[in-house]
VOGU-3710 file (C-alpha; in Angstrom, 3 decimals, decimal comma):
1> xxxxxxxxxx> 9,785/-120,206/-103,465  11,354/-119,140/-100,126  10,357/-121,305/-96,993  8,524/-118,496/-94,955  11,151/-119,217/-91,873  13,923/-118,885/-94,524  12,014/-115,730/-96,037  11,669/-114,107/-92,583  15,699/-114,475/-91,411  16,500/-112,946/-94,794
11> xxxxxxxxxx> 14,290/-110,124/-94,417  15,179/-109,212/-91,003  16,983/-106,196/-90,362  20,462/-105,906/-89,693  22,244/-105,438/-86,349  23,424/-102,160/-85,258  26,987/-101,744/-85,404  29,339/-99,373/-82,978  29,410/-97,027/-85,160  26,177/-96,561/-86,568
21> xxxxxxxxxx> 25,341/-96,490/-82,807  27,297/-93,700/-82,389  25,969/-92,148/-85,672  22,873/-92,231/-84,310  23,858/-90,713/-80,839  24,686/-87,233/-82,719  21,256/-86,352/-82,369  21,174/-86,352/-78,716  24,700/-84,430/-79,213  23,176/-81,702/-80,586
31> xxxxxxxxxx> 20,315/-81,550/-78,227  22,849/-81,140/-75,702  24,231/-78,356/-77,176  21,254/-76,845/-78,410  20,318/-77,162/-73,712  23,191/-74,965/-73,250  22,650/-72,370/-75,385  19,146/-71,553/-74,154  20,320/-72,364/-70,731  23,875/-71,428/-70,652
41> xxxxxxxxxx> 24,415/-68,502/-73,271  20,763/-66,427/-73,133  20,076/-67,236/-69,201  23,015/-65,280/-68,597  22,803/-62,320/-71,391  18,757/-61,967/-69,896  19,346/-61,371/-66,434  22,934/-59,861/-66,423  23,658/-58,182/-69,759  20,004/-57,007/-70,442
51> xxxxxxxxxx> 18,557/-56,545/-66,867  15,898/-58,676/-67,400  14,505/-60,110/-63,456  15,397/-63,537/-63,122  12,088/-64,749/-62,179  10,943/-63,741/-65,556  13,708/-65,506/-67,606  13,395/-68,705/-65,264  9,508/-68,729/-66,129  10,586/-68,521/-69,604
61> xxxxxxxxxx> 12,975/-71,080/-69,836  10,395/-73,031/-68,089  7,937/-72,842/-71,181  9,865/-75,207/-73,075  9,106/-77,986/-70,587  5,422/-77,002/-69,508  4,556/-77,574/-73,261  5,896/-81,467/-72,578  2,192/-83,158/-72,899  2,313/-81,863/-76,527
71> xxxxxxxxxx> 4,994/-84,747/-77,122  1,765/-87,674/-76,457  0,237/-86,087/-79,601  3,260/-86,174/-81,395  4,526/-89,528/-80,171  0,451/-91,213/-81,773  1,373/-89,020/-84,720  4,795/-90,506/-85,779  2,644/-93,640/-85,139  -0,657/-93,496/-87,335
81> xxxxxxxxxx> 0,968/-91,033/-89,605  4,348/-91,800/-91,249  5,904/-88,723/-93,447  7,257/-89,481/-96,680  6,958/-92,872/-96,264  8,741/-93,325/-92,863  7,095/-93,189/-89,498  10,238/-91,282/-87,584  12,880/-89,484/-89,990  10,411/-86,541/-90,692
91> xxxxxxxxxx> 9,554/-85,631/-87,516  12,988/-85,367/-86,427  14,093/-83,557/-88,997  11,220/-81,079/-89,419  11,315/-80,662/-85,082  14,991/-80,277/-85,655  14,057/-77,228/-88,227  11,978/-75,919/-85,547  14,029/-75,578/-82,633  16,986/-74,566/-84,266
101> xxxxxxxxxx> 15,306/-71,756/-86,065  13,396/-70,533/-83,196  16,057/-70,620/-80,655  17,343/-67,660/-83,200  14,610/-65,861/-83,576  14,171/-65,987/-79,269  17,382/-64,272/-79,287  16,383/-61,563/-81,602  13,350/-61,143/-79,402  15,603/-60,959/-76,189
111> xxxxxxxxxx> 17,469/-57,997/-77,822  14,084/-56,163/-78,346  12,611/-57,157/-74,752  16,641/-55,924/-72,908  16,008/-52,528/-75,122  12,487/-52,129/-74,078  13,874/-52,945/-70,215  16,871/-49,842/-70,944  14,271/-47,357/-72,462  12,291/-47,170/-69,521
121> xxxxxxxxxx> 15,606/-47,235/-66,883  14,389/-50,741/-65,446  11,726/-53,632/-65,429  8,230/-52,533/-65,437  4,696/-54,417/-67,006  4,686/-51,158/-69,838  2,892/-52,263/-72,763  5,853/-52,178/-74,746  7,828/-54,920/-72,009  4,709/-56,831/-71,662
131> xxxxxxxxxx> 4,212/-57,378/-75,771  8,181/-58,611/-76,131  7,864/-60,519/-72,636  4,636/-62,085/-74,330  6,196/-63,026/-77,695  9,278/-64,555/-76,234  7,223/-66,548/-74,188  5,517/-68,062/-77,104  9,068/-68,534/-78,995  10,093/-70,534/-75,960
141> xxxxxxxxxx> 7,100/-72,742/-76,604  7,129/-72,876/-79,906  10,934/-74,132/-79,048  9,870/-76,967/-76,559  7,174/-77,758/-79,293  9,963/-78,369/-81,875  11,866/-80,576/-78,927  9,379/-82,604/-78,356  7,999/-82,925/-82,116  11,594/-84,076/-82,639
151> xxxxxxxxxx> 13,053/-85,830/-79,551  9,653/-88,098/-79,206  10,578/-89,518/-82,302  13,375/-90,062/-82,179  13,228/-91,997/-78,942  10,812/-93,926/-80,547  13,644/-94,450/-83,848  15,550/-95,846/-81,312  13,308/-98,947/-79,844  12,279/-99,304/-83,926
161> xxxxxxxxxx> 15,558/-100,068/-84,839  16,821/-102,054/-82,277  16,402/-105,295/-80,138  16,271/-106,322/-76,992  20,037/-107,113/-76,594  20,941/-103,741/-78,418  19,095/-101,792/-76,529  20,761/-100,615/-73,493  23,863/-100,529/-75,335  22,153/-98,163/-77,827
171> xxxxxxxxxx> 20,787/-95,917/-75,038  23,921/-95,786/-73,281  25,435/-94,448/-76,000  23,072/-92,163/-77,617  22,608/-90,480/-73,589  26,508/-90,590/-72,929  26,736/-88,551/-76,173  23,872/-86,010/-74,886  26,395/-84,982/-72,650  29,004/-84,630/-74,583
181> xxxxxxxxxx> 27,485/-82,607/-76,637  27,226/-80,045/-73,347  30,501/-80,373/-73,124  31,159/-79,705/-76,867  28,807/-76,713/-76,844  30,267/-75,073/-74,482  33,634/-75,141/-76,020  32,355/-73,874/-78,982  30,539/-70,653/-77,103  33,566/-70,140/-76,094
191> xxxxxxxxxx> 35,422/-69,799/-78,867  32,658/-67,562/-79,973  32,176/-65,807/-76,979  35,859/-65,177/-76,119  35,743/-61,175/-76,570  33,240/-60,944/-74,680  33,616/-59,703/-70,610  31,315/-59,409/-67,565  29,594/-56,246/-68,173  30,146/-55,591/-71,589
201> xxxxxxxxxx> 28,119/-53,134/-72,956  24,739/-54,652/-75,411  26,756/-53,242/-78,913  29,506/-55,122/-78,498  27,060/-58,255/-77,308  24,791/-57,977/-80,388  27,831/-59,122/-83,222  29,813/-62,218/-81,269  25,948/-63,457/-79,605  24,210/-63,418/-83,251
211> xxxxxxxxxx> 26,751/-65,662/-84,762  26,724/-67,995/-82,649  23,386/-68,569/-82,683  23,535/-69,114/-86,391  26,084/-71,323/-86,787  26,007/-73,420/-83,912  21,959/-74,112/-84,609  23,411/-74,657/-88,362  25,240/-77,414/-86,673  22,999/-78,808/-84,927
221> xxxxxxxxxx> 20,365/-79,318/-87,607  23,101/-80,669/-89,560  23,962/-83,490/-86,702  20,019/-84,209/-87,126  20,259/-85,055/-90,329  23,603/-86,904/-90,732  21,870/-89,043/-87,539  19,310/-90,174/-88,987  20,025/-90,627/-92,403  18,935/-93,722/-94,203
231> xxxxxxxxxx> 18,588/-95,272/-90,364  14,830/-96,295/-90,492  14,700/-97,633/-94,054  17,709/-99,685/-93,473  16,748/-100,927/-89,920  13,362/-100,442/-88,501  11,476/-103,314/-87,133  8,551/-101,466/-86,483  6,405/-103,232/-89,386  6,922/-106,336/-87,746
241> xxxxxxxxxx> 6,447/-105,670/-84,077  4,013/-102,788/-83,903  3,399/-102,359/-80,035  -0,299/-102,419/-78,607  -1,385/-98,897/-79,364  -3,186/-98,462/-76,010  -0,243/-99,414/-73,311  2,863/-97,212/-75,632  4,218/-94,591/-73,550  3,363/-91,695/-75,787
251> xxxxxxxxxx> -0,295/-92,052/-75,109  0,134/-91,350/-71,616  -1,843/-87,781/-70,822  -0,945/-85,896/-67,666  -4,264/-86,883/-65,654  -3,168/-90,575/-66,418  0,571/-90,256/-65,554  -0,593/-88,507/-61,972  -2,907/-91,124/-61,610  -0,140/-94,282/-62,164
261> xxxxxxxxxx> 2,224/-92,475/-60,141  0,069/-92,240/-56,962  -1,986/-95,581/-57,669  -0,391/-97,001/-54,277  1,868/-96,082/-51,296  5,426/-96,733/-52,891  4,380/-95,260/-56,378  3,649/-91,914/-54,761  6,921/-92,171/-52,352  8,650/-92,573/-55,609
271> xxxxxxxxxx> 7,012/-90,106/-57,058  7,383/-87,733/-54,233  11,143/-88,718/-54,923  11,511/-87,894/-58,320  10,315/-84,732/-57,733  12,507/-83,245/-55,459  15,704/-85,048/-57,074  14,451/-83,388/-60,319  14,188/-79,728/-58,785  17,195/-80,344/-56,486
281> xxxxxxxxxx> 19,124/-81,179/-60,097  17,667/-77,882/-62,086  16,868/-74,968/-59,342  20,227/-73,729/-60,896  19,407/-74,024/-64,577  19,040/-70,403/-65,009  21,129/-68,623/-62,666  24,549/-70,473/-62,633  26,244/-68,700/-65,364  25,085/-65,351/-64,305
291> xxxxxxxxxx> 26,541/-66,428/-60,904  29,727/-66,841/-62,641  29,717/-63,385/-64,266  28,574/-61,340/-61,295  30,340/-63,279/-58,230  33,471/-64,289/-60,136  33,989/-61,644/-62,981  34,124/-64,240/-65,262  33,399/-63,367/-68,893  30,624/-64,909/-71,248
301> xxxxxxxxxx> 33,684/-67,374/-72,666  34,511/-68,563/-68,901  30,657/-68,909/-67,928  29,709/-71,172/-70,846  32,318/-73,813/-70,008  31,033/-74,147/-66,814  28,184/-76,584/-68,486  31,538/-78,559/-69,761  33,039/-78,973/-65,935  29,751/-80,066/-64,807
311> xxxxxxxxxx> 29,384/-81,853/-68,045  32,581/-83,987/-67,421  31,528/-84,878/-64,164  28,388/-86,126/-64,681  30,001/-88,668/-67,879  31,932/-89,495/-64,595  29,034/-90,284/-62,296  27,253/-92,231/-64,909  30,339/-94,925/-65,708  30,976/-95,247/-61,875
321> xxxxxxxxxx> 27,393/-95,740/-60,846  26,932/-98,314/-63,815  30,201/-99,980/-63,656  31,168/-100,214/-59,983  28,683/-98,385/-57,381  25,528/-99,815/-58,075  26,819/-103,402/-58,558  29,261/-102,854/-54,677  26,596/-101,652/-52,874  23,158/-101,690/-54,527
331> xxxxxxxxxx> 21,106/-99,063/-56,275  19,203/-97,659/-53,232  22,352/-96,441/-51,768  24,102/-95,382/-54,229  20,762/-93,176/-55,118  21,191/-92,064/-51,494  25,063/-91,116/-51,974  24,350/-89,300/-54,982  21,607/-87,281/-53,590  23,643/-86,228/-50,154
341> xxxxxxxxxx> 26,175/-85,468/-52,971  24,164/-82,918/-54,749  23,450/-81,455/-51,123  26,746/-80,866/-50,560  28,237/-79,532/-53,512  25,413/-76,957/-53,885  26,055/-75,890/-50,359  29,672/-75,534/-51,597  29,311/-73,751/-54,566  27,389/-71,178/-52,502
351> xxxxxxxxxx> 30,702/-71,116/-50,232  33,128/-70,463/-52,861  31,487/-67,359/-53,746  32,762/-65,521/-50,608  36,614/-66,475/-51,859  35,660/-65,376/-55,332  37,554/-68,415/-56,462  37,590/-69,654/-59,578  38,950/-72,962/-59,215  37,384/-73,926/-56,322
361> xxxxxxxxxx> 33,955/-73,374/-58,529  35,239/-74,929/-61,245  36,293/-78,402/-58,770  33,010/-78,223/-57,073  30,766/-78,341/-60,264  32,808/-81,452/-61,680  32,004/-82,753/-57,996  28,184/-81,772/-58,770  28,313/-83,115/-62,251  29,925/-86,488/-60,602
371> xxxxxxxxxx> 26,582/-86,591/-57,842  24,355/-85,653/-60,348  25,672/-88,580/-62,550  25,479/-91,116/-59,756  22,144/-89,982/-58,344  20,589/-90,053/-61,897  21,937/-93,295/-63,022  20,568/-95,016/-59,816  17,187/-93,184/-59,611  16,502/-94,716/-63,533
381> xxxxxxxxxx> 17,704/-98,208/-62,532  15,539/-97,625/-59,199  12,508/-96,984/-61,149  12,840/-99,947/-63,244  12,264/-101,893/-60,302  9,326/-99,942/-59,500  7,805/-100,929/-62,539  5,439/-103,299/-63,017  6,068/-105,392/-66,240  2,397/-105,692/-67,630
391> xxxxxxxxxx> 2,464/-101,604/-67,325  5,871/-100,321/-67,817  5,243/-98,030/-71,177  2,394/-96,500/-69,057  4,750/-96,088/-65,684  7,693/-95,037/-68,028  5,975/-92,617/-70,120  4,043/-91,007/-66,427  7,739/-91,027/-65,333  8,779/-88,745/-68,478
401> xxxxxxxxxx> 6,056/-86,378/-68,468  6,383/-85,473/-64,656  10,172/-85,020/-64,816  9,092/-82,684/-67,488  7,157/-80,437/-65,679  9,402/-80,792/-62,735  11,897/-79,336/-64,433  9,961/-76,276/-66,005  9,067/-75,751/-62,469  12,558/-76,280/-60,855
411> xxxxxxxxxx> 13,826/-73,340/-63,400  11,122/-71,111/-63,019  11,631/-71,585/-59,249  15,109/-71,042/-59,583  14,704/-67,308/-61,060  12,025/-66,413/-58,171  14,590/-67,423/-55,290  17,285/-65,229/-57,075  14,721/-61,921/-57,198  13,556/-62,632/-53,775
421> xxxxxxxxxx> 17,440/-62,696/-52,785  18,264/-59,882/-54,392  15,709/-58,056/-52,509  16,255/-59,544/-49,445  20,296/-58,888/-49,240  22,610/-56,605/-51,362  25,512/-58,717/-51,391  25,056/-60,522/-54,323  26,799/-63,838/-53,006  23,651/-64,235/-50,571
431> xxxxxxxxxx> 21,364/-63,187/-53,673  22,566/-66,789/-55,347  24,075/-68,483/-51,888  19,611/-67,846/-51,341  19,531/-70,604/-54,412  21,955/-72,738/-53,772  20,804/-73,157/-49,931  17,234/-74,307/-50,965  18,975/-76,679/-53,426  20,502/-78,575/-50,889
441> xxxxxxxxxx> 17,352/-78,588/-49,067  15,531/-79,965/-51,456  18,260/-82,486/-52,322  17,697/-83,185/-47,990  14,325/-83,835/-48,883  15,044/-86,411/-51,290  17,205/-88,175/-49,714  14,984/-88,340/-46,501  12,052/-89,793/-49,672  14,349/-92,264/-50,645
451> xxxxxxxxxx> 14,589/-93,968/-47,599  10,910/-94,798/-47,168  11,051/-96,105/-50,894  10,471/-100,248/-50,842  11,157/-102,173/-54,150  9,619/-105,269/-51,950  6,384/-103,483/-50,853  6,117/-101,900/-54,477  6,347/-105,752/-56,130  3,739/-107,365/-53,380
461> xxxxxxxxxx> 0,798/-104,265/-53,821  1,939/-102,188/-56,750  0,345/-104,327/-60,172  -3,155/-104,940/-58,601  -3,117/-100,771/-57,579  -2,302/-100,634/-61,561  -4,173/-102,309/-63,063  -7,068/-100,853/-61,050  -6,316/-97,367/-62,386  -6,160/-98,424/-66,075
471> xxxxx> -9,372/-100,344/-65,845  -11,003/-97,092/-64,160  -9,247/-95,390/-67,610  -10,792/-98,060/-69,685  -14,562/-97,135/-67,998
//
């Protein structure tokens, strides 16, 4: 017979390797490119090649993210239920199925709503406009179901199969390839799209803009798969270590996550913070590559590698933030740098619409992407100081849910300010400057947030305020 200590070395898991690290990361890699085809491909074909307002395609966009507390269900699911024997492989891969399919079939619904919008010469609530406006919406949710049925999971895979000391190297990874995968996307469309030029008429659209949305979601599923195959079986640890089932983050509900985040003074600062740093980040989500096409003449092949420029930058922001900034001069200020970054690039990118110049676009958003990275990387190691240790699944998970629903409403918001523009001013370089302008106020904002934010006032007042609230969630 085995001693037990002897029985429980052999029968631990192995340790992750590089490269099954990297394996592993291909899911996010897909997600990424799967984010720019909604947002970087159909945006633009919506509101410029179909004539659909902006305020509607922002709104829905937006439905994949307002459909975010579906993800606590799924998160207890992939839990209590496992699917063929394994708690997180089947969720992914059946969410995977989801998304990929219905990001399709939205596109064949966009074609039917642009039509409707060309039979009767312009945008109007007809019955016929309001049925397709009404069934893309639900494809849209449907789509950030299948996200969230999928991506919950598999964020869950990733603490099952890994260890303490793993960990952040894991996540590093399997994020650093999410953006790749932007990057990668976009090259792709490209290829794809490369016919393609501003104003082309919806005929010669229809061919290029249907394959791509087949193979490219082909791909994706397939990266899915390959990710996670054989993964859990061979290294889950959740069998020995299952975590307390009432402080995991995926049983955080929305009333609970507003409640954590404004339990005391520097929580709701924070809060407050995220907020505006989330919106100042997405307000352009839906109208960038349209800006492209209708400032700059680009084509559909130029627009969609705009995602990779920004892409690139923000890989950039991330390794100096991680590597240099945040060690040389502390997380708070580099937050602070990053967020006067965003300001300023947004207020640039509105400027280089009046040249009409491509390059200087093209510079600026690897400038954004570069902020973005640097502002991101030190809000997340911000808020794991304002975390209380006894409650950080519940603070984490309120975190995730609310930058959620921040960004649903940062790209709904986005469309809005573009309509209103558009009515206010003919030029259309004011229509989007409108946009850009309110970015960098709301990046202002932040900034001016950030600098009431106290890690030591949050670690002298912030666990008693805590714990209060779950007790009063307990009663």
């Amino acid at each position: 017979m085995v001693p037990l200590s002897d029985q429980s070395v052999t029968d631990a898991p192995p340790k992750l390797s590089l490269l099954t690290m990297l394996r592993l990361g291909l899911f996010q890699m897909g997600l990424g490119a799967n984010a720019l085809l909604a947002g970087g491909v159909l945006n633009r074909l919506a509101i410029e090649g179909l004539g659909i307002p902006a305020t509607v395609v922002g709104l829905l966009l937006g439905m994949q993210y307002f459909v975010a507390p579906a993800r606590v269900w799924f998160g207890q699911l992939s839990d209590t239920r496992p699917l063929w024997g394994l708690h997180r492989t089947g969720y992914v891969r059946i969410g995977a199925a989801l998304f990929t399919f219905t990001l399709f079939f939205a596109l064949q619904l966009t074609w039917k709503l642009g039509e409707a919008v060309q039979t009767h010469g312009g945008w109007d609530f007809t019955p016929e406009i309001t049925l397709w406006t009404g069934a893309l919406a639900i494809a849209f949710a449907v789509y950030g179901v299948g996200i969230s049925f999928s991506s919950t999971p598999f964020a869950a895979l990733l603490v099952d199969v890994s260890d303490e000391e793993e960990r952040p190297k894991l996540v590093g990874v399997a994020w650093s390839l999410l953006t790749v995968g932007i990057v990668v996307g976009a090259i792709i469309s490209g290829i794809f799209l490369k016919p393609l030029q501003a104003g082309s008429p919806i005929a010669d659209l229809r061919g290029p803009m249907n394959t791509l949305f087949v193979v490219m979601p082909a791909l994706i599923f397939a990266l899915a798969w390959g990710a996670t195959w054989n993964i859990e079986r061979r290294y889950s640890r959740l069998p020995r270590r299952r975590p307390p089932s009432g402080d995991r983050e995926d049983r955080i509900t929305l009333g609970r996550a507003l409640r954590v985040l404004t339990a005391n003074r520097q929580t709701g600062i924070f809060f407050g913070f995220l907020i505006a740093l989330t919106i100042a980040l997405f307000l352009q989500e839906p109208v960038l590559e349209p800006y492209g096409g209708e400032v700059f003449g680009m084509s559909y092949s130029q627009t969609t590698r705009l995602n990779a420029y920004w892409g690139m930058g923000v890989l950039v922001g991330y390794v100096a933030a991680g590597f240099y900034l945040i060690r040389r001069f502390g997380k708070q200020t580099t937050t602070a740098v990053g967020c006067a970054a965003v300001g300023v690039s947004f207020l640039l990118v509105g400027l280089a619409g009046f040249w009409a110049n491509v390059s200087l676009l093209l510079g600026v958003l690897v400038a954004f992407g570069v902020a973005s990275g640097v502002a991101t990387a030190g809000a997340i190691n911000l808020m794991l100081d304002l975390t209380a240790a006894e409650t950080a699944g519940t603070f984490i998970g309120a975190w995730g849910l609310s930058q959620s629903l921040s960004r649903g409403t940062a790209t709904t918001l986005g469309g809005a300010l573009l309509d209103l523009g558009k009515r206010l001013f003919a030029a259309p370089v004011l229509s989007y400057g409108l946009v850009f302008g309110v970015q960098a106020l709301v990046a202002l904002i932040a900034f001016l947030l950030l600098q009431r934010v106290s890690v030591e006032e949050f670690q002298r007042d912030a666990q008693a305020s805590l714990v209060t609230v779950l007790e009063t969630d307990l009663d």
